[in-house]
Every structure is written in C-alpha cells, then in structure tokens.
N, C-alpha and C positions, 0 to 999 in steps of 0.2 A: 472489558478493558478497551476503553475508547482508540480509535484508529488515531494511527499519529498524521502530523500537519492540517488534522481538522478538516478532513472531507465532508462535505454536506450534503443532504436528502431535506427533501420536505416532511415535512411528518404523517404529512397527509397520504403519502405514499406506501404506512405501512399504517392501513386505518384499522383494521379485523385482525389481530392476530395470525393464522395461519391461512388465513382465504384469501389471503392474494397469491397466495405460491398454489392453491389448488387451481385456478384458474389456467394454469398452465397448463395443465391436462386434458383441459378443454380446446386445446387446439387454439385459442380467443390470442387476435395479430394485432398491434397497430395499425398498421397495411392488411389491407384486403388478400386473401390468401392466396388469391388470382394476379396479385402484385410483388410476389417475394422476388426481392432481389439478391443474386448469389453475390454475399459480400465478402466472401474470405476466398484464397485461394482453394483448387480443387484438393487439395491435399495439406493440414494443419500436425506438424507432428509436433508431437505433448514430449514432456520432460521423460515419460518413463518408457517411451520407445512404440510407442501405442499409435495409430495415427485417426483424425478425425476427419470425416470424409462427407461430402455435402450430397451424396446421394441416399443419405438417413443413418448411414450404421456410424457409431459411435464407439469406440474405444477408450475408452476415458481412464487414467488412474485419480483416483479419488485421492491417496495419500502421498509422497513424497517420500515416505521414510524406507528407504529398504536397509530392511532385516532378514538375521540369519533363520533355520528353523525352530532355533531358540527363543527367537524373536529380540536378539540384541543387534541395533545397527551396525553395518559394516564399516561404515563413515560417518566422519563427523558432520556435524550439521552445515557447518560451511562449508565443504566440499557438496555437500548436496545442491544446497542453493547455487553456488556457484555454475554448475552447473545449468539452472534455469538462464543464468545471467550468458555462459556460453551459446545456448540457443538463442536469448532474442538480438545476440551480435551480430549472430549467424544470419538470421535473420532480415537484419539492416542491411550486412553486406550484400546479402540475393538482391534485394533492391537497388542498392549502389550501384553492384555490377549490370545488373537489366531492369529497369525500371517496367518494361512488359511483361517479365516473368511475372512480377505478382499483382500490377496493376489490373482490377478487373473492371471490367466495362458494366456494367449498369443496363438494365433493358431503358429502353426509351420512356419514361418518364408518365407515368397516366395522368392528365389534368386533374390538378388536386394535391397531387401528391410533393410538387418542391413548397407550395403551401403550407401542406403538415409538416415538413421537415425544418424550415425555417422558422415552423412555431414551438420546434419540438427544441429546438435550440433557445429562442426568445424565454421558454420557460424555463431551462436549465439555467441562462442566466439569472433568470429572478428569484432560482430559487441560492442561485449563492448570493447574489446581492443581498437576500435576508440572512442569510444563516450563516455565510464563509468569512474565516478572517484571517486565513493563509492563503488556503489553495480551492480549486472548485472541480475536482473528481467527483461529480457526482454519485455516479454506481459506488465508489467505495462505503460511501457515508450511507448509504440504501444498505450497504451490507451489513455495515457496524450497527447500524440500527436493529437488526435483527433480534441481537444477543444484549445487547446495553440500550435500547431505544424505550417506550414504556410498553410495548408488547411483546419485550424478550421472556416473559413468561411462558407465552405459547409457543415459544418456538423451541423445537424439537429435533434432532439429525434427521428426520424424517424429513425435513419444511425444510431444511438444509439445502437434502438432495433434488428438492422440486427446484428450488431458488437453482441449486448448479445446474440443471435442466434448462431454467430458463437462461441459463447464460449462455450454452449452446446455440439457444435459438438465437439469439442476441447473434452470435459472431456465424453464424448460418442464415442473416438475416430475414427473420423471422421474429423483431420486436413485439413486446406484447402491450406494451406504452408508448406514451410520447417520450419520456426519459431514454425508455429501452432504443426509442427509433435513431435516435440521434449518438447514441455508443453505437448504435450497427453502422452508422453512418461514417463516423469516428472511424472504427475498425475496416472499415472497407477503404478506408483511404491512408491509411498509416499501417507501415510493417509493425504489428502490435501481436504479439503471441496471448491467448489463451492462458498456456498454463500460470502467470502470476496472478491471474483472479480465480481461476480454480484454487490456486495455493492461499489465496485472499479467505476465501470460502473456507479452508480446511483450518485457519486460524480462529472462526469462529466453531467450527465441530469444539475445537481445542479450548476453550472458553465454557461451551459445556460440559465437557467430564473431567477437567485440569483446574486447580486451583493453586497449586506448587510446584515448581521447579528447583529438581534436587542437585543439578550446577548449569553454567553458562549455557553449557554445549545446550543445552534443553531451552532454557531462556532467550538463543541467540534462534532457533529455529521460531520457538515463535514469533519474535519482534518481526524475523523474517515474513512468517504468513501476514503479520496483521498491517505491518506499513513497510520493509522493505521491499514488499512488493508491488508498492506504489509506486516508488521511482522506474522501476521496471516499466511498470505501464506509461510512465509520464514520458521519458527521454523522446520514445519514437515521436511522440508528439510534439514537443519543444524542439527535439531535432540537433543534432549536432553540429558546429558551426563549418561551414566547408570550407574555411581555411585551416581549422584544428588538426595537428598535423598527430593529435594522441591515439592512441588504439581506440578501437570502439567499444573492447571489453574494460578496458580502466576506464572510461567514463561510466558503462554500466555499473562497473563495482563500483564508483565512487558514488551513484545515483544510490542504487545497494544501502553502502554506509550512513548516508544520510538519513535515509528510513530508520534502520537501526538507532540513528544516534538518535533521533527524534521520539523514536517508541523507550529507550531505556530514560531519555527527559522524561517521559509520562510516568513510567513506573515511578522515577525516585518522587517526582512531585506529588504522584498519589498515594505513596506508601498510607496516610491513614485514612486515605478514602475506599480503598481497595479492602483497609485491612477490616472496617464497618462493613464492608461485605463478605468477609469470610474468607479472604483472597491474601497471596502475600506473592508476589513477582518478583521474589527477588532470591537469589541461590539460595537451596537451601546449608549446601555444604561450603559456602563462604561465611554466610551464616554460623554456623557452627565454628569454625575455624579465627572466627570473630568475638566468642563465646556468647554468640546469643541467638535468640529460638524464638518460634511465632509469639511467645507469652508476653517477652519484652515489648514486641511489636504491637499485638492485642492491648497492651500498656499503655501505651506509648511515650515510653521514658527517655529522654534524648538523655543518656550518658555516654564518656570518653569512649568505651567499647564503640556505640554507635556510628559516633562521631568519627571515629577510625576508619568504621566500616562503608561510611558515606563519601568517605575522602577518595576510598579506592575508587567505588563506582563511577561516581563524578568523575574520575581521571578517566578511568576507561570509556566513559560518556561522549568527553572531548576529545579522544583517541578519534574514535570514529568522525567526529566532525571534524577533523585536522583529516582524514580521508577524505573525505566528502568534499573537500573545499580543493584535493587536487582535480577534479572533474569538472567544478560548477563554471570555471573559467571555459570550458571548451563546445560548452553550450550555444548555440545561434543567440547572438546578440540579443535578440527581443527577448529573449528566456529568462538571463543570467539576474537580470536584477530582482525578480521575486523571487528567484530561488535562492540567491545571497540573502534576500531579506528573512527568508523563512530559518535559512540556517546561521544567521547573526542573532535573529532574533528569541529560536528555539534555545539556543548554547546560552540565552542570556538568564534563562531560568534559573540554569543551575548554580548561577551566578547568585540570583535571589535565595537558594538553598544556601548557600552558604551563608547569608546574611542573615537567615532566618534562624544561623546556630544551629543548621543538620533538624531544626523541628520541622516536618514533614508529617508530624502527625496530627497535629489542630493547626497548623499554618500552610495556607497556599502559598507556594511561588508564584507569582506574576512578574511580570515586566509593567510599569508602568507606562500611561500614555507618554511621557515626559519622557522618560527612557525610550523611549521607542523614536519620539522624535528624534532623539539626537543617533541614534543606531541608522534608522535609516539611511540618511545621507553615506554613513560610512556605506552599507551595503549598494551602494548606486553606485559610488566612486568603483568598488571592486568590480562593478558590474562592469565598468570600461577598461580595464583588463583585458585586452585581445588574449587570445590561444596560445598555445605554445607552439612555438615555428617546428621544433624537434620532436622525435618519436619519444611518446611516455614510453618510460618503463615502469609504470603501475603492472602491478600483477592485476 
C-alpha cells in the first residue's frame, strides 16, 4: 500500500533485494568512521519509555501496540498515536524553551566533507525533481519502496529490522549513503524524534502479514504507521509560524489528520487495485454491516449497498481533512502553501470517486491537469491566511 502524499526514492536505491540492508552490518558510513558526527541529542526517548543513548546501547520498541497478557490492546489506536504526537510537542517545546538544550555542535568539519554534504542534498533534490509530485521526503519513499517497490519480494521482517538499524545510525549520525547523510544532517538540526519512522517502519512489518482490517480502530493505526507519520516528521521541519498563537499539540494533530486523510484517499481510490492483489483496506465489520464481503469487492460490482458504503467513508475522509485544515493555517508562511496544495488537491480525489459513480474498481480517480490548475490558486490564496491571534482549543 503505497505511502500517502507520494514520497519519493530513486529506484536505484533499492537495486539487490535484500543487500543493501546487509551492508549495514558491515559497519560501511557515508562519512569516514573517524568522522561521525553526534547528531541527536545525548539522550532520545522513544514513545514506549525506552531511551536511545549515543554511547551504543539501544533500547528500541519495535511495536506501538500495547497489549494485555491476552494480547488484546488496552487502548484504542488514537490514543496510542497520540501519544507519539505528545512527545514530538514535547519536544519542540525543549527547543523553544532552550535552544542549547538540544542544539548540538558538530566536530570541526574535515575538508571534504561540507562538499559531500551539499552533494548529498543536490541529489535528494534531483531525485524528487524526477519522481515527486507532492511532497519530497525522501527516506519515506526508500521505505515504502521496500514492500510495494519491484523488490518487495525479497524483503522480509528480517530486512526490516536491518533497515530500522540503519535508521539508528541515521539519527546517531552514522549514514551509510548520501541520502542517509543528508536525513542525519536534517535530524541534527531539527527537533525531529525517531519514533514516527520507527512507527513508519512497523507499517511496513504490517503490509507483510496484514491484508484485512476487521474495524477502523485497526485501519486508523495503520494509516497511522504508513503516512500519519509523515506529518509528524514534516512539521519540525516547516516549522510553526511564531506568531501562531495555537498549541503545538493541535497543529501536530492536525499535521496527524492530514496523513490519515490522505492514506484513507488511497485506500478508497485503490479499492480494485489492492483488491488485484489480494488486499481489501477497508473495515471489515462496516463491511459487513453494509451487507457486503471481499466477494463483492473481488467482483467488483458498484451497487446501491456499495454506493452507501462509499458515501460514509468519503465522509469520514473529509472529516479528517476539515481537521487538517485547522492546523495548516499555523504553519511558517513558506510552508502553508504546498501543504494547502497537497490537501486541496488530495480531498479533490474523492471528488472524482464520486463522479466516477463509487466505481473504484476498473476506474482511477485523478484530478486532472486543468482541475488542478484552477485548485491551485485557491490553495495559494488560503496560504495567506495568517494564524490565529487566539489559543486553539483543538484537542
């Protein structure tokens, strides 16, 4: 299930199947190992109370989900997430309040090296200029490539957990590429926490042995691992506007939303592309409650039942991007207007779902160029929208 807002990787980046993630083991740096530079603060704490420590010991939770000894979760999936979204608030604030607290200094620079680093950037650009046509998260699109790229055959939980290894090294700065060097780069300069690309990562575990979800609660943690955890990473980067007088945590959760609303546009757009591969993402007990079952969908019959049942989703679609849109206003001006464009443009999908008569099963949604031109502008306009002078009360 492709990453939402369309992050990009070169392809060339995952050329062997599983032998770029063993190369990690070989200790093999961007930087000369006699060059590491400590890029995260002395002490990173992770969503599960763990902490990661840049003198080598690692603490890591790999999963997000706590469960009883039964193994049934204690809470619901938003409340989990939310929680990541409390830590990287937290986060921000540390910064806010002391900018030396997390700022870390850089050893003196070895000749050579702000060359590789400016080139390491030069090619991250060019590799979205070829491939991006929303946003240019690189590492995301390197990840989603994994499981849906043309080497998602090799890849294994195994290749997983080398890849989340190497993302360690990444924010322990210790890249193993030029991609990697320029996210170590990124993360040493931006309050950016760790756990929403481990939780990135655990969205693809979830891709391998998950093919149904049997209600939201389950559908809304994924969306979560695979692109609401993208806005997560993105905000510290775009940056909040400093005159925004909103909490830090409603602009997270509204960065949050937008993921989400972005990843369930995919699903319903893909409904028969997903379903050609054996896949159905979407509840299965609304589903049901709808009277209809993967057979319909394997079918792919647009009747009135369907048609009912796409009505809701799409509502609850735009739920989340009517969230989304109280936040994007409060973004540093430079930000606002690609992210207005992303999420005028995404909502415009499902626009085309309904004109397409709910058939999602032989007909893509698009947005046309011509649609697009005229959207835009709208999203530019919104983008000069200054902040809200008063405190959000977004939850």
């Amino acid at each position: 299930m492709s990453v939402a807002l369309l992050w990009v990787v070169s392809p060339c980046e995952v050329s062997n199947g599983t032998g770029f993630l063993e190369s990690v083991r070989e200790g093999k740096s961007f930087f000369d190992s006699s060059r590491h530079r400590n890029l995260v603060s002395n002490e990173r704490i992770n969503r599960g109370g763990g902490k990661q420590t840049n003198n080598g010991r690692k603490f890591s939770v790999r999963s997000a989900i706590v469960a009883t000894p039964s193994g049934e979760r204690t809470m619901t999936s938003e409340q989990m997430v939310y929680d990541v979204v409390l830590r990287q608030a937290a986060l921000v604030k540390r910064q806010l309040r002391s900018t030396d607290e997390l700022e870390v200094k850089p050893d003196i620079p070895v000749p050579g090296n702000l060359g590789l680093l400016s080139e390491a950037y030069d090619r991250c650009g060019e590799v979205c200029a070829e491939y991006a046509k929303t946003f240019n998260l690189v590492w995301c699109r390197r990840t989603d490539e994994l499981v849906d790229g043309p080497n998602a055959s090799y890849i294994t939980p195994a290749a997983l957990d080398r890849w989340e290894d190497r993302l360690e090294d990444v924010f322990n700065g210790r890249p193993f590429d030029m991609l990697d060097g320029a996210l170590s780069d990124t993360v040493s300069n931006f309050p950016v926490d760790i756990q929403p690309f481990r939780d990135m990562i655990e969205g693809m575990r979830m891709d391998l042995r998950k093919s149904r979800y049997k209600n939201f609660d389950e559908l809304y943690l994924y969306c979560y691992y695979v692109a609401g955890t993208v806005g997560l990473m993105s905000v510290p980067i775009m940056g909040i506007a400093p005159e925004s007088k909103a909490t830090t945590e409603s602009v997270y959760n509204a960065a949050l939303a937008l993921g989400i609303a972005n990843q369930l546009t995919n699903i319903l757009r893909d409904v028969g592309e997903d379903a050609r591969r054996g896949r159905v993402y979407l509840p299965q007990d609304e589903l049901a409650q709808a009277g209809l079952s993967d057979e319909d969908i394997f079918a792919g019959r647009v009747t009135d039942k369907w048609r009912i049942f796409m009505k809701k989703q799409i509502h609850r679609a735009r739920k989340f991007f009517d969230d989304a849109e109280k936040g994007v206003t409060e973004l540093s001006a430079a930000s606002r207007f690609p992210v207005w464009a992303s999420l005028v443009l995404y909502r415009k999908i499902l626009d085309e779902i309904e004109a397409n008569d709910y058939n999602n099963f032989t007909r893509r949604a698009y947005v046309s160029k011509s649609k697009k031109l005229i959207a835009l502008p709208i999203a530019y306009a919104k983008s000069l929208v200054p902040p809200t002078r008063t405190i959000s009360l977004l939850s």
